[in-house]
TORTITOR-690698 format. One record per residue (C-alpha): residue number from 1; residue in one letter; chain; x, y negated, z. Coordinates in nm, 4 decimals, padded with zeros to 6 digits. Layout:
BEGIN
+-----+----+----+----------+----------+----------+
:   i : aa : ch :       px :       py :       pz :
+-----+----+----+----------+----------+----------+
: NUM :  A :  A :        X :        Y :        Z :
...
+-----+----+----+----------+----------+----------+
***
This chain:
BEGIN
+-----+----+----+----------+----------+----------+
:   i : aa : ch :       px :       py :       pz :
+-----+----+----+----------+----------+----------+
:   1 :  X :  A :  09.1985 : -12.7453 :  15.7819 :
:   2 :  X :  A :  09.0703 : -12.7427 :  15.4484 :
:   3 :  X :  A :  09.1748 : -12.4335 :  15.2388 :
:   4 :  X :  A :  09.3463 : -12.4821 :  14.9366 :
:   5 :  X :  A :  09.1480 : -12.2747 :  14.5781 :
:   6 :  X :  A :  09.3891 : -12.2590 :  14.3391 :
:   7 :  X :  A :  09.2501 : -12.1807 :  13.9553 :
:   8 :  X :  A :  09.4923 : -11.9368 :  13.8152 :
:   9 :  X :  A :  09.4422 : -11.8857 :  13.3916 :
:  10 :  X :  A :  09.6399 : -11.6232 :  13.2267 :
:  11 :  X :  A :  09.6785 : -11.6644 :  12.8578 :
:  12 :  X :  A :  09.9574 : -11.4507 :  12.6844 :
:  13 :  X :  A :  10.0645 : -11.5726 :  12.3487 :
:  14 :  X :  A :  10.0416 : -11.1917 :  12.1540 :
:  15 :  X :  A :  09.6864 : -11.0303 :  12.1129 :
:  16 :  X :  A :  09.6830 : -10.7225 :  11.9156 :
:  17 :  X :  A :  09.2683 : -10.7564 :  11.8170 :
:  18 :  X :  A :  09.3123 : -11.1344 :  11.6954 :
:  19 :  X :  A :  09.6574 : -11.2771 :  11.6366 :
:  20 :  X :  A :  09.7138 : -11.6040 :  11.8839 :
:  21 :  X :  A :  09.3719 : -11.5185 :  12.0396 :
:  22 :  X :  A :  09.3631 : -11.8047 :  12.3094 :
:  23 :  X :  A :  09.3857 : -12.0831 :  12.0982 :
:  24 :  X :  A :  09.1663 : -11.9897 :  11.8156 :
:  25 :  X :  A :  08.8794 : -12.2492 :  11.7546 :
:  26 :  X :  A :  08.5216 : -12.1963 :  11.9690 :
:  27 :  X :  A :  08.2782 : -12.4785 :  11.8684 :
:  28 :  X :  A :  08.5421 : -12.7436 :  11.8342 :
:  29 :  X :  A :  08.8426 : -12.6654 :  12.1094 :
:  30 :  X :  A :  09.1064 : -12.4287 :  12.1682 :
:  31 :  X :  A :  08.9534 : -12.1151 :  12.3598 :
:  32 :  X :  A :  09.1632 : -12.2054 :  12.6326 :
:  33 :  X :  A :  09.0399 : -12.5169 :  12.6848 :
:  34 :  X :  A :  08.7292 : -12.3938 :  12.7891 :
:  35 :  X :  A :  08.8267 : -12.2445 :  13.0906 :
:  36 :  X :  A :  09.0709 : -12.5296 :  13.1660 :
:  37 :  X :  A :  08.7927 : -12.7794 :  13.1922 :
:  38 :  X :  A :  08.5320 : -12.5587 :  13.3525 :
:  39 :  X :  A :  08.8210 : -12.5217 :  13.6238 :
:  40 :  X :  A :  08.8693 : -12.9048 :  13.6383 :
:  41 :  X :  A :  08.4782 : -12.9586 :  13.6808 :
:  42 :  X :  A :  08.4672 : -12.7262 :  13.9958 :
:  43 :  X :  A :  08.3668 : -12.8974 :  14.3369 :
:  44 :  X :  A :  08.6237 : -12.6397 :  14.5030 :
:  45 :  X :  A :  08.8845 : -12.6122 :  14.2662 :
:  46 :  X :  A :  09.2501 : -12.8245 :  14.4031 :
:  47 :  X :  A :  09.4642 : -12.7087 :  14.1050 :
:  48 :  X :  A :  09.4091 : -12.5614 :  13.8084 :
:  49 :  X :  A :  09.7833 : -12.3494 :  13.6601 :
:  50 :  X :  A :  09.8138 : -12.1297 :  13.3339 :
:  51 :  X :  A :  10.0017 : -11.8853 :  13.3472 :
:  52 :  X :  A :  10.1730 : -11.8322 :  12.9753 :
:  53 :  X :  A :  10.4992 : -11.7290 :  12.8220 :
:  54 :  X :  A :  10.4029 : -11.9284 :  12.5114 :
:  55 :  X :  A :  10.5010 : -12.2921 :  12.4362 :
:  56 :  X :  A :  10.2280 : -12.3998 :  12.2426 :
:  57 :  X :  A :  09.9553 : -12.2890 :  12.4592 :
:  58 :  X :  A :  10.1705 : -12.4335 :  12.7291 :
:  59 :  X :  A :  10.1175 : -12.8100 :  12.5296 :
:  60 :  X :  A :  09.7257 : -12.7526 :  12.4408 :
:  61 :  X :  A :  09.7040 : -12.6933 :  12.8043 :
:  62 :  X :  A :  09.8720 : -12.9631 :  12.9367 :
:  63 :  X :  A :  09.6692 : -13.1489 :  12.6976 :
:  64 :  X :  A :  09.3324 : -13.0559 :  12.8577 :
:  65 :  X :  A :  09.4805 : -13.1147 :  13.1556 :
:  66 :  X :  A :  09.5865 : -12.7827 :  13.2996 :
:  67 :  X :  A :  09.9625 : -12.7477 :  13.4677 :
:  68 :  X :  A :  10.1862 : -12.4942 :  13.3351 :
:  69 :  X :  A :  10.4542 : -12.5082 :  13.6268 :
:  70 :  X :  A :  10.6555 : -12.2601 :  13.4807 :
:  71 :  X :  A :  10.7314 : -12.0523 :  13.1558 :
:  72 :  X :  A :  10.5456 : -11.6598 :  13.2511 :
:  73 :  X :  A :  10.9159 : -11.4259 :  13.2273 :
:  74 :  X :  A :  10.8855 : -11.2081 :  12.9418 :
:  75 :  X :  A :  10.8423 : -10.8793 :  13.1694 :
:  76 :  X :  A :  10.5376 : -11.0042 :  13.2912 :
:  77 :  X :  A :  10.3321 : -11.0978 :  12.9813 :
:  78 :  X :  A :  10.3792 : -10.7280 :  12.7756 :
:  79 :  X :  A :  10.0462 : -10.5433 :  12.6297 :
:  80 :  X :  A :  10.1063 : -10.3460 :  12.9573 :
:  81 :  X :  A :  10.1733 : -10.6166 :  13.1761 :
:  82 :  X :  A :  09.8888 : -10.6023 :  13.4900 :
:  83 :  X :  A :  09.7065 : -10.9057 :  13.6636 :
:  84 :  X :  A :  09.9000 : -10.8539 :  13.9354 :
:  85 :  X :  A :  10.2090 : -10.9024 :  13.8278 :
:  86 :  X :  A :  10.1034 : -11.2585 :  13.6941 :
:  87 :  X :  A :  09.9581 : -11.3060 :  14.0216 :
:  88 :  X :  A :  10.2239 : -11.2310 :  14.2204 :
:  89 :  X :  A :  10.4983 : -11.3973 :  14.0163 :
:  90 :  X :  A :  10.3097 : -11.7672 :  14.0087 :
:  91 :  X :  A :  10.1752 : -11.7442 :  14.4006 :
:  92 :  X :  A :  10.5763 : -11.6745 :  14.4115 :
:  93 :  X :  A :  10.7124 : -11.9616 :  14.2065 :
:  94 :  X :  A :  10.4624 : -12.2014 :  14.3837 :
:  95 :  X :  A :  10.5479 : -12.1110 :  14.7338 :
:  96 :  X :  A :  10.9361 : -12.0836 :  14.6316 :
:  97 :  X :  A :  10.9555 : -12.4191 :  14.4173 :
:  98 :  X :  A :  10.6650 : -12.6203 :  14.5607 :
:  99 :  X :  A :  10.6236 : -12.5285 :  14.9498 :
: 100 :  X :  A :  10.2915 : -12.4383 :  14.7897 :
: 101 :  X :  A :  10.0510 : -12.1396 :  14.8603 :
: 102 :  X :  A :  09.6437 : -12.1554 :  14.8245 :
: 103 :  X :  A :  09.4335 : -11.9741 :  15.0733 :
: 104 :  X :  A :  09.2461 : -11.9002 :  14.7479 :
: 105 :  X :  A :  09.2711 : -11.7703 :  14.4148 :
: 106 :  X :  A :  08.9863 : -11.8029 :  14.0881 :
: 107 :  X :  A :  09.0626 : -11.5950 :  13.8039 :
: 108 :  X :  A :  08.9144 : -11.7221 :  13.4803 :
: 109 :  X :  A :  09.0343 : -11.5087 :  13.1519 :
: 110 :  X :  A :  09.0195 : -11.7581 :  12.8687 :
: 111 :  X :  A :  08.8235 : -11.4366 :  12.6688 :
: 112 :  X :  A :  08.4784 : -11.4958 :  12.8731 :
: 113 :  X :  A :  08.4924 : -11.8981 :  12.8052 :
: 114 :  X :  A :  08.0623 : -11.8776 :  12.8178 :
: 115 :  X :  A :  08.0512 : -11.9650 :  13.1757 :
: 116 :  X :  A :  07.8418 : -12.1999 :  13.3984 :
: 117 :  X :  A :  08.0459 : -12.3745 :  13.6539 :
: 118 :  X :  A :  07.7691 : -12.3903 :  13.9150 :
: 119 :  X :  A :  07.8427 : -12.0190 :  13.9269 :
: 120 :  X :  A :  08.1855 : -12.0194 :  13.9465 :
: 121 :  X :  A :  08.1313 : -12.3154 :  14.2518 :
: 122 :  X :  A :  07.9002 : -12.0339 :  14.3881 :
: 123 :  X :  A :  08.0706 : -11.7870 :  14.3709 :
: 124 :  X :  A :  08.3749 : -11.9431 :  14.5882 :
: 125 :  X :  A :  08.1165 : -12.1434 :  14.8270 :
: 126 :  X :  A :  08.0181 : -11.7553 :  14.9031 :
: 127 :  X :  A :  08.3473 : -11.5853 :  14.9261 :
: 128 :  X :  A :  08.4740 : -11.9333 :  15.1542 :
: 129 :  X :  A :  08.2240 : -11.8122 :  15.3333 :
: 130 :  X :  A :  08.2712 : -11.4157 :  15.3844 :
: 131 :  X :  A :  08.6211 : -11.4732 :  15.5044 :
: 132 :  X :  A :  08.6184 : -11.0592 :  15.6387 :
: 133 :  X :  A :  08.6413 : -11.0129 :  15.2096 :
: 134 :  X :  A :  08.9605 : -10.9901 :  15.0800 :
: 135 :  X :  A :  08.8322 : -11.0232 :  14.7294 :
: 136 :  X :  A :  08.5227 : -11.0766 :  14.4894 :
: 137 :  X :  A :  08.4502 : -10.9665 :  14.1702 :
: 138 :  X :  A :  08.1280 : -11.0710 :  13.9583 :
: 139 :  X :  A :  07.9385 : -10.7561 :  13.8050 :
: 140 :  X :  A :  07.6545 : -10.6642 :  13.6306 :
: 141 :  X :  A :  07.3738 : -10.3820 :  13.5936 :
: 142 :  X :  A :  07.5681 : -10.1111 :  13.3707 :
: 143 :  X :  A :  07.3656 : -10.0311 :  13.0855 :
: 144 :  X :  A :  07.5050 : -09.6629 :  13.1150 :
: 145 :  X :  A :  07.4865 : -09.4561 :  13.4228 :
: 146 :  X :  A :  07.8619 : -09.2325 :  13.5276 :
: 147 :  X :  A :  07.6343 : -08.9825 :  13.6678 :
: 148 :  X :  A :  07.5398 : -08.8663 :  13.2891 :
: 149 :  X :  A :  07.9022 : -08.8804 :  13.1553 :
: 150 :  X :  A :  08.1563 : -08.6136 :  13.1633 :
: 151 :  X :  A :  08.5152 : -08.5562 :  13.0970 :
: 152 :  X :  A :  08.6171 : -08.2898 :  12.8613 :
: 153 :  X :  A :  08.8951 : -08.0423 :  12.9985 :
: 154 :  X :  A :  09.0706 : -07.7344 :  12.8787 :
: 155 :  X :  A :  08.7050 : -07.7020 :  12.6711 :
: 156 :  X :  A :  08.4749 : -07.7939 :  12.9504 :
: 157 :  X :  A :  08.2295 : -08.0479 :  13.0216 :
: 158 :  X :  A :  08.3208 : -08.1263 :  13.3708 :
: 159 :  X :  A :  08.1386 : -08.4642 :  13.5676 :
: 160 :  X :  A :  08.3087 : -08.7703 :  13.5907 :
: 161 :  X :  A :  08.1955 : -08.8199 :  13.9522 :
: 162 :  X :  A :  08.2758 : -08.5862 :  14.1555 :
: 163 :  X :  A :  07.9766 : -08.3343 :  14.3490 :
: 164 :  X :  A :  07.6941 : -08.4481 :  14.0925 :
: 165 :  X :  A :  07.4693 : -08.1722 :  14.0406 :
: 166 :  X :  A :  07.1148 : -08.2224 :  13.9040 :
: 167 :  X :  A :  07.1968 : -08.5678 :  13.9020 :
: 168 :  X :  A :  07.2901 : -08.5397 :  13.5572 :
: 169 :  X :  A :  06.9797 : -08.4446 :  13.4470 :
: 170 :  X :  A :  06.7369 : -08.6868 :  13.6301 :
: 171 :  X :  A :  06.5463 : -08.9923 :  13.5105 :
: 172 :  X :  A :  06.8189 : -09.2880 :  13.4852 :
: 173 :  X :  A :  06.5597 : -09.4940 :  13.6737 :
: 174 :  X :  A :  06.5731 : -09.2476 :  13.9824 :
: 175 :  X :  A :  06.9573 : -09.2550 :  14.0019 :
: 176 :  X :  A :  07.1441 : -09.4904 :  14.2558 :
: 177 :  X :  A :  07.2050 : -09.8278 :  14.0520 :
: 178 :  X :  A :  07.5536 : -09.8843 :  13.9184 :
: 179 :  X :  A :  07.7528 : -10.2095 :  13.8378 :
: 180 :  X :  A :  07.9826 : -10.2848 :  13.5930 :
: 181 :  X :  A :  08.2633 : -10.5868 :  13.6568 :
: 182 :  X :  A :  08.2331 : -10.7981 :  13.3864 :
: 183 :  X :  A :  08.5001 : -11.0912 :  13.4191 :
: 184 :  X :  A :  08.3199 : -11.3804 :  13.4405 :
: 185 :  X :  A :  08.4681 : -11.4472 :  13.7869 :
: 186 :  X :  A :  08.6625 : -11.3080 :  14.0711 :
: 187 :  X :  A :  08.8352 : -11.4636 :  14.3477 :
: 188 :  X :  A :  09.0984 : -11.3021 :  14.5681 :
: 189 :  X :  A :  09.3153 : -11.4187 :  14.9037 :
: 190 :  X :  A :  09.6521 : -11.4846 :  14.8796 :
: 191 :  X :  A :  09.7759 : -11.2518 :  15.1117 :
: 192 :  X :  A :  09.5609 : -10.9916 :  14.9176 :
: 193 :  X :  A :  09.8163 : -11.0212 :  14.6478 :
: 194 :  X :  A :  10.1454 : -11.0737 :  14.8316 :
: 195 :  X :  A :  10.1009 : -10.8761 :  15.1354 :
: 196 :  X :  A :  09.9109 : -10.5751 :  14.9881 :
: 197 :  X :  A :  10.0085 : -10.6207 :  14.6440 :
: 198 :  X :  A :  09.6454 : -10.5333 :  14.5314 :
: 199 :  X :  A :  09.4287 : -10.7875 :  14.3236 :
: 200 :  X :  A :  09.0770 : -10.6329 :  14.5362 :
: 201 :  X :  A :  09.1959 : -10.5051 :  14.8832 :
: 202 :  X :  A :  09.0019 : -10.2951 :  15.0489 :
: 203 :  X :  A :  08.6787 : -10.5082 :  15.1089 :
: 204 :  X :  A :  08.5637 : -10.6635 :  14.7976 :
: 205 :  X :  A :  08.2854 : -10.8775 :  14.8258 :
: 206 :  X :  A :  07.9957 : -10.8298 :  14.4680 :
: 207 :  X :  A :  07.9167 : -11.0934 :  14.2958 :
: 208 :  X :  A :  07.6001 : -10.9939 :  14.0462 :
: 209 :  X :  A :  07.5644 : -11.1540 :  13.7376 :
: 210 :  X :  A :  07.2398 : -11.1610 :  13.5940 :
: 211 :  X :  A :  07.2703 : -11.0783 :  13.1695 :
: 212 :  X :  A :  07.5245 : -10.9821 :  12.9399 :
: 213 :  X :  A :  07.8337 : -11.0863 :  12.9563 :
: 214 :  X :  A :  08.0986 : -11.1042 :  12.6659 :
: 215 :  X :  A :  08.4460 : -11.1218 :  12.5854 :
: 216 :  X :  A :  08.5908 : -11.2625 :  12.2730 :
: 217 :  X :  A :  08.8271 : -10.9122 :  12.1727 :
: 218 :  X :  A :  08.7639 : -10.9017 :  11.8155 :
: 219 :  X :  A :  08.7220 : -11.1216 :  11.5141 :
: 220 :  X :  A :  08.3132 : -11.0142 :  11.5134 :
: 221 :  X :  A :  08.2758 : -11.1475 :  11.8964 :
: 222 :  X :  A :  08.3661 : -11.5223 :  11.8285 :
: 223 :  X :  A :  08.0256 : -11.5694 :  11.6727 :
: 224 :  X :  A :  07.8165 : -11.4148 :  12.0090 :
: 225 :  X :  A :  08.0383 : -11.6082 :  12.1853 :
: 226 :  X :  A :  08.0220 : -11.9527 :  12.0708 :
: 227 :  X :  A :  07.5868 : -11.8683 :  12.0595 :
: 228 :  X :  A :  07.6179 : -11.8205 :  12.4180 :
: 229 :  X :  A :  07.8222 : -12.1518 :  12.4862 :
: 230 :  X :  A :  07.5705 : -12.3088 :  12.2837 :
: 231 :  X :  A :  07.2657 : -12.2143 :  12.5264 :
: 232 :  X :  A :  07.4813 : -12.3245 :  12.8372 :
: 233 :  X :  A :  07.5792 : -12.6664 :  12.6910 :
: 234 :  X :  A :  07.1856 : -12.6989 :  12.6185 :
: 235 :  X :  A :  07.0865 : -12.6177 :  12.9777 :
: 236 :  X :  A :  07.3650 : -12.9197 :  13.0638 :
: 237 :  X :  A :  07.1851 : -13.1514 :  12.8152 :
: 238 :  X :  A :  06.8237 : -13.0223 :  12.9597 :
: 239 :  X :  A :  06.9342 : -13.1110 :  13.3206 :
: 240 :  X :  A :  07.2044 : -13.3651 :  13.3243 :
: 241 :  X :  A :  06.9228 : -13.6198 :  13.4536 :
: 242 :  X :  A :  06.8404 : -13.3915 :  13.7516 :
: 243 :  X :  A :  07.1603 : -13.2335 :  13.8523 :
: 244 :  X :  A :  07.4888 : -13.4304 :  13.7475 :
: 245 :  X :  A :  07.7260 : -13.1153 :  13.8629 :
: 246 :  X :  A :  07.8547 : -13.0259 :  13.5378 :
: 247 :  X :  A :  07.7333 : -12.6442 :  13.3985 :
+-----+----+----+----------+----------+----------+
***
């Protein structure tokens, strides 16, 4: 039987950094939007839901063609509310209301719209595949290594990983590489979230993304942001002739 991927987009109405973050303007759409139709464009993708306590976002997602099932209770969408309380309250409603519950579950945040969807399709074709994961997460190369930073307690450098020694003061190139989750996709099982109420589980499967990758959190970001959708759409121009699965 063929499992069900459900695209799940979370999208609060408050943002402290910019005020009414996801629908501010990125080369033409709502921020939102972008994530809405890179969902829509996926070979795997069923469904694509947002998750929002916010009317208007609700209608500029409909209008791109996202569902909004349900209006996100106002518990659930604080400045301290957690993914997995979104999680876990829509793979609720669905199963409760609809009879509905995906094998599978894509989390796109509207903030890291510069995305190519044959990734995103990769990145599920691979966890569809690793089916001993309960989760994936895409990561990069940190540009900083934990095993030359330190907490300061009671007046004391201490490390922040636990038994380094001269670690600290090797070469970076000679220390064990480290990887930094960056957002741009993760996927996680169903049962991952209601059963063991954990967006990872214990196996999580790395997805590694090669470059930077960047939120929009402040006002100065949109700019980056919108240069970086820019190259993507141009690879989609450059290749739409040999490849006609959208980027």
């Amino acid at each position: 039987m063929k499992s069900e991927v459900l695209a799940l987009i979370p999208a609060r109405g408050g943002s402290k950094g910019i005020p009414r973050k996801n629908l501010i303007n990125l080369l033409g759409k709502p921020l939102i939007a972008w994530s809405i139709e890179q969902a829509i464009s996926s070979r795997y993708i069923d469904r694509v839901i947002v998750s929002t306590d916010d009317k208007e976002i609700k209608e500029v997602a409909l209008s791109y063609g996202g569902e909004v099932p349900f209006l996100r209770p106002k518990e659930f969408s604080t400045d301290s509310s957690t993914d997995l309380e979104c999680f876990d309250h829509c793979l609720n409603f669905l199963e409760e209301d609809e009879n509905y519950s995906p094998e599978i579950i894509v989390h796109l945040r509207p903030t890291g719209p510069a995305r190519s969807v044959k990734i995103i399709d990769d990145a599920i074709k691979l966890f569809k595949q690793k089916k001993n994961f309960n989760s994936l997460r895409s990561v990069s190369i940190a540009y900083q290594s934990p095993f030359k930073m330190w907490f300061i307690r009671d007046g004391s450098l201490k490390h922040v990983v636990s038994g380094v020694g001269e670690e600290a003061s090797s070469p970076r190139q000679g220390l064990e590489k480290v990887y930094w989750q960056n957002g741009y996709v993760d996927i996680v099982r169903r049962e991952t979230v209601t059963k063991k109420k954990s967006m990872t589980g214990n196996n999580i499967l790395p997805y590694i993304i090669e470059g930077e990758v960047r939120d929009i959190d402040y006002q100065e970001d949109i700019a980056i942001v919108e240069e970086d959708l820019k190259n993507i759409l141009s690879c989609k121009i450059s290749t739409k002739n040999k490849d006609k699965h959208p980027v």
